[in-house]
Residue frames relative to the residue before (quaternion, step in Angstrom):
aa qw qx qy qz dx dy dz
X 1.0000 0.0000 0.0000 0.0000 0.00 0.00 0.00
X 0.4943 -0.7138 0.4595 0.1869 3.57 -0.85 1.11
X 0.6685 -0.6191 0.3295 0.2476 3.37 -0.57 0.73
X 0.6880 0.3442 -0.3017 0.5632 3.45 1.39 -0.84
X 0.6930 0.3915 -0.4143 0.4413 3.82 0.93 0.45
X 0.2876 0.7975 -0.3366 0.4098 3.29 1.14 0.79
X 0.6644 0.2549 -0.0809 0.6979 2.79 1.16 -1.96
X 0.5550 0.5188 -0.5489 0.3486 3.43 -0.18 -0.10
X 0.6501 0.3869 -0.4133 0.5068 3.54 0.91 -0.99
X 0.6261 0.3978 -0.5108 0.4344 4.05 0.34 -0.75
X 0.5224 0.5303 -0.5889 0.3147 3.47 0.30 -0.82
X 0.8938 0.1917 -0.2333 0.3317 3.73 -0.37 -1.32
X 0.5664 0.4487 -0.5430 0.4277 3.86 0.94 0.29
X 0.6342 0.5411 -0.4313 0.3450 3.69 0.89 -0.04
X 0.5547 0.4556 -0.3675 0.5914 3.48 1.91 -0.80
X 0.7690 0.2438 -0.4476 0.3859 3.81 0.13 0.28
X 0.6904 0.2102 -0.4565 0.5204 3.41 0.08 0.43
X 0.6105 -0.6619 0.4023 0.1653 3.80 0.51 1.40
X 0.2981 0.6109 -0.6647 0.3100 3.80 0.81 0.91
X 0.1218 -0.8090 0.5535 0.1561 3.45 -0.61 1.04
X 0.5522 0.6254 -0.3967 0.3829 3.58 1.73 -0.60
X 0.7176 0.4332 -0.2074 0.5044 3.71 1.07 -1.09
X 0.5367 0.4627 -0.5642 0.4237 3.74 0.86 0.28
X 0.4959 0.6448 -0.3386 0.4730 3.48 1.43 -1.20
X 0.7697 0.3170 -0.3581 0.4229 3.58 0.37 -0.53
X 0.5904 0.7035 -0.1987 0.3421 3.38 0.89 -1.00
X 0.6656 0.4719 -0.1625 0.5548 3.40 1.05 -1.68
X 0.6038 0.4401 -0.3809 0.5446 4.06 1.15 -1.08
X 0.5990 0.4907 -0.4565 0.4382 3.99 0.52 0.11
X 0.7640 0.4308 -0.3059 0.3704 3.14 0.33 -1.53
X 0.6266 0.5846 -0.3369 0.3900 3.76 1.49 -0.56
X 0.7049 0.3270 -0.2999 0.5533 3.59 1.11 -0.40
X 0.3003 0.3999 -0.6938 0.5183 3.67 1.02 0.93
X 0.6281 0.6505 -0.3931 0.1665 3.32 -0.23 -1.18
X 0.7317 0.5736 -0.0610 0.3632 2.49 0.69 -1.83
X 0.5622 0.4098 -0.2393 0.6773 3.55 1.20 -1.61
X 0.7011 0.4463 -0.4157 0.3694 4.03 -0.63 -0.66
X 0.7067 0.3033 -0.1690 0.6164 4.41 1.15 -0.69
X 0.6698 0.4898 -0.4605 0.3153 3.24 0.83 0.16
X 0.8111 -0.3674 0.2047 0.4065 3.84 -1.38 0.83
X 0.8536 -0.0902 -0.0924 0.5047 3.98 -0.63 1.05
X 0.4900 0.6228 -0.5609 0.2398 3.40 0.58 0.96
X 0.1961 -0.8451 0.4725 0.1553 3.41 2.02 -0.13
X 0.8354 -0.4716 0.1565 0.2348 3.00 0.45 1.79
X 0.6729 0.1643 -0.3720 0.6179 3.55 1.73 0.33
X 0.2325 -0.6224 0.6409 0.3844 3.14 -1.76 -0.61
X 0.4888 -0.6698 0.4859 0.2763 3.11 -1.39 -0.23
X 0.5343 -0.7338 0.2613 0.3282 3.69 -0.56 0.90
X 0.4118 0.5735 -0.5639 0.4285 3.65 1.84 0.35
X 0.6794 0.5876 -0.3116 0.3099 3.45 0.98 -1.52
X 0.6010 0.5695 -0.4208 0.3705 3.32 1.16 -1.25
X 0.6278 0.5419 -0.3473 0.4378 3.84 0.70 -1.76
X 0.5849 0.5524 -0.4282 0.4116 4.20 0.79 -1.48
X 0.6562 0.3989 -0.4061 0.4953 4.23 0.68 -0.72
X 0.6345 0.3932 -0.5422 0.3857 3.56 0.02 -0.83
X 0.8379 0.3455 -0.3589 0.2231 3.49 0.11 -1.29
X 0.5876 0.4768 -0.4512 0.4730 3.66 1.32 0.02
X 0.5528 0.3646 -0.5516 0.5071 4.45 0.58 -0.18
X 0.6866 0.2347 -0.5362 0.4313 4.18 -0.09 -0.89
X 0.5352 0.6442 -0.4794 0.2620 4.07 -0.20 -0.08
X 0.6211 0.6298 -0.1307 0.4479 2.74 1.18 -1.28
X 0.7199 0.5036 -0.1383 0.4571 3.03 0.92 -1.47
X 0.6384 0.5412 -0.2322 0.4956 3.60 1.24 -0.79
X 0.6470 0.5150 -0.3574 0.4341 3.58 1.40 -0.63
X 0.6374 0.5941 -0.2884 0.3969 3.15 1.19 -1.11
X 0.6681 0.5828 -0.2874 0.3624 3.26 0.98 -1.36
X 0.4788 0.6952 -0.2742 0.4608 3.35 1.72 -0.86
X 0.7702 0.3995 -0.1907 0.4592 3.34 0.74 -1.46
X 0.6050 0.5357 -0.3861 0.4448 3.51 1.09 -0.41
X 0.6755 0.4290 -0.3606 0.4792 3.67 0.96 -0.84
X 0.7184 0.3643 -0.4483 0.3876 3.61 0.44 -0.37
X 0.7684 0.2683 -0.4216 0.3998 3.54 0.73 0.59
X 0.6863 -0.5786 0.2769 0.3429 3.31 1.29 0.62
X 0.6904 0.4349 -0.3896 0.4271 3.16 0.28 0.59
X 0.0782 -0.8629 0.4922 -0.0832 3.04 0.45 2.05
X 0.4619 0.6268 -0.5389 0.3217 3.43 1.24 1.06
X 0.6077 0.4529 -0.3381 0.5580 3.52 1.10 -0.63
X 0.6971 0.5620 -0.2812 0.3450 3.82 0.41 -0.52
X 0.6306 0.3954 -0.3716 0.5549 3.31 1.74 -0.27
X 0.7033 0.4433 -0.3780 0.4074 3.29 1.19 -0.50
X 0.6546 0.4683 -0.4321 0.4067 3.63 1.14 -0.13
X 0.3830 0.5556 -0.4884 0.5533 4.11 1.71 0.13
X 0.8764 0.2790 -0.3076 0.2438 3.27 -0.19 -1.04
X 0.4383 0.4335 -0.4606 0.6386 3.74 1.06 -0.17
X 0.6148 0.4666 -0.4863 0.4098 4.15 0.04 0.61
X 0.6709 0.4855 -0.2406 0.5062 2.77 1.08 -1.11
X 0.5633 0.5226 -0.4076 0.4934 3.48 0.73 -0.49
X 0.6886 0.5225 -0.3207 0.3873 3.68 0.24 -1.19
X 0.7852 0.5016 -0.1325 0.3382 3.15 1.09 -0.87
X 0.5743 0.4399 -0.4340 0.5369 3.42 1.29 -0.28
X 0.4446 0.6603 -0.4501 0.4048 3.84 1.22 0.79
X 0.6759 0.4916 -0.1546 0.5268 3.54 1.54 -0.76
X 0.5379 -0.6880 0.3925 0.2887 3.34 -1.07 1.03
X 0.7739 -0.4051 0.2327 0.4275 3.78 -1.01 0.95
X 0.2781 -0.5842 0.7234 0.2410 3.73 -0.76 0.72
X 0.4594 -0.6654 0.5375 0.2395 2.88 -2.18 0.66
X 0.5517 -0.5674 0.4430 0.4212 3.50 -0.87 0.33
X 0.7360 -0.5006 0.3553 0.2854 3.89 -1.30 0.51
X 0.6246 0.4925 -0.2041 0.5706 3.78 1.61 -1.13
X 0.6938 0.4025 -0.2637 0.5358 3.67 0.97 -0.69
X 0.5950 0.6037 -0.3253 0.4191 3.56 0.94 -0.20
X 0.5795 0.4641 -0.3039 0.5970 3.39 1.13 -1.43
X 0.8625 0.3000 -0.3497 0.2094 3.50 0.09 -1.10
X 0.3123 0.6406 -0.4349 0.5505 3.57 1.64 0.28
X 0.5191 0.7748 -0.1684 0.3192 3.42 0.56 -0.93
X 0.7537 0.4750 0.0860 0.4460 2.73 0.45 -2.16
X 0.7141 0.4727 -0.2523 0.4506 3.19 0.54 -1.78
X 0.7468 0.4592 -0.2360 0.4192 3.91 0.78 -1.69
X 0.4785 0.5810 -0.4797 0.4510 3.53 1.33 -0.23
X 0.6461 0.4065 -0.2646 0.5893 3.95 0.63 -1.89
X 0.8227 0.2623 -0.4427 0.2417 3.78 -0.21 -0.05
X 0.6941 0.4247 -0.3528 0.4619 3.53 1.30 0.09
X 0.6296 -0.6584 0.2620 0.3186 3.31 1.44 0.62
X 0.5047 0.7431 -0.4041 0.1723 3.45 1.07 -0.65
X 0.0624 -0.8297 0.5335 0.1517 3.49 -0.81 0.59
X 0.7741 0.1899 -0.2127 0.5652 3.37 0.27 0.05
X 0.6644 -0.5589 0.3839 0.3143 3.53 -1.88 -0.12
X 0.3692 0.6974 -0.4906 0.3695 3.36 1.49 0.98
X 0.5897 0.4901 -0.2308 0.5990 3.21 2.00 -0.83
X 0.4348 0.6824 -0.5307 0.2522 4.29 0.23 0.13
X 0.7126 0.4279 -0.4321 0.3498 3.43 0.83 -0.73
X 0.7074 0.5106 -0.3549 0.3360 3.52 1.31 -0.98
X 0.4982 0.6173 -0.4210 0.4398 3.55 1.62 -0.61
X 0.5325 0.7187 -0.2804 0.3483 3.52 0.73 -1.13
X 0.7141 0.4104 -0.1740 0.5398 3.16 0.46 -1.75
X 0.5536 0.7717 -0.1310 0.2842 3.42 0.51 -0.89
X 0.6826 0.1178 0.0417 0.7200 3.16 0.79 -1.50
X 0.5922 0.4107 -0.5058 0.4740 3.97 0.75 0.68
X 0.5531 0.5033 -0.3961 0.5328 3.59 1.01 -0.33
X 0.8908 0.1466 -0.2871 0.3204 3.68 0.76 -0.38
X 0.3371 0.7173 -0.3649 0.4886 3.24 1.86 0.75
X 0.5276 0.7219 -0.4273 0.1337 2.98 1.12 -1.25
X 0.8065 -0.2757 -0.3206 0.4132 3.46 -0.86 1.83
X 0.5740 0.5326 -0.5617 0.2672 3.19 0.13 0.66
X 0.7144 0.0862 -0.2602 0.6438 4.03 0.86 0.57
X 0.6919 -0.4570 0.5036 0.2427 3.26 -1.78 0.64
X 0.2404 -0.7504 0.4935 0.3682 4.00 -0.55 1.03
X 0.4003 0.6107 -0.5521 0.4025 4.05 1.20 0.13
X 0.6594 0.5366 -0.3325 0.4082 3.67 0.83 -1.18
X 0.8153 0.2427 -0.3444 0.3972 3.67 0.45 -1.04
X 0.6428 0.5877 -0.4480 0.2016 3.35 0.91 -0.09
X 0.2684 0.7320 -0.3552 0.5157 3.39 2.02 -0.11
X 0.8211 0.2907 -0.2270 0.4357 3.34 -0.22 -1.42
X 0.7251 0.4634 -0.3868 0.3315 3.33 0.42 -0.91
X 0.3880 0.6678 -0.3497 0.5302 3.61 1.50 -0.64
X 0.7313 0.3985 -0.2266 0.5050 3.72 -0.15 -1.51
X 0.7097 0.3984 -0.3343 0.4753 4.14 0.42 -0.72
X 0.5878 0.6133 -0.3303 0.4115 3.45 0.87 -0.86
X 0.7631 0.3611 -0.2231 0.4874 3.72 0.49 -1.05
């Protein structure tokens, strides 16, 4: 089942049992399918890297914002801008855990040879091209940073 009929099904089991926060999240997905599917050279598909590339930029979003709400206190909008993440997110495939990451990590460091942090951007790219959603690129660039030095 394709991702944009997914949400369509949350869309109407959230409009009958009246979650109005998770349609709010839902409906802000189904709009940047939208969007990405009518927009210039996608000829009318997307691909499922692109599809995963929106979730992980709307739940970002959300996390930045939520940020900005807590530093000024108002941890009413900030739960409601976490939990419409959380929603977005049980839409993305399983994140890896931190111990599998390093050791992914490791391995793509010793096979592309790199030895120093002159080599981070290409490792970087690298293990985001094969990460792609399953870890945060803030997360591998950390690690790969920390192995590198």
């Amino acid at each position: 089942m394709r991702l944009t009929e997914k949400i369509n099904d949350e869309i109407k089991k959230a409009m009958l049992a009246r979650e109005k926060e998770k349609l709010e999240a839902l409906r802000a997905v189904k709009s940047a399918l939208l969007l990405a599917l009518t927009g210039e050279g996608s000829g009318g598909e997307i691909s499922e890297d692109t599809e995963i590339r929106i979730l992980q930029k709307l739940v970002k979003q959300r996390k930045e914002t939520a940020e900005i709400y807590l530093q000024q206190n108002r941890t009413d909008l900030a739960d409601t801008e976490l939990f419409q993440a959380e929603v977005i997110s049980a839409f993305l495939p399983s994140q890896m855990d931190e111990a599998s990451l390093i050791a992914f990590i490791k391995n793509l460091i010793n096979e592309m040879g790199a030895a120093g942090m002159k080599d981070m951007g290409r490792v970087v790219n690298a293990a985001n091209q094969h990460l792609a959603g399953k870890a945060e690129s803030k997360t591998i660039a950390m690690i790969v940073k920390k192995e590198l030095q």
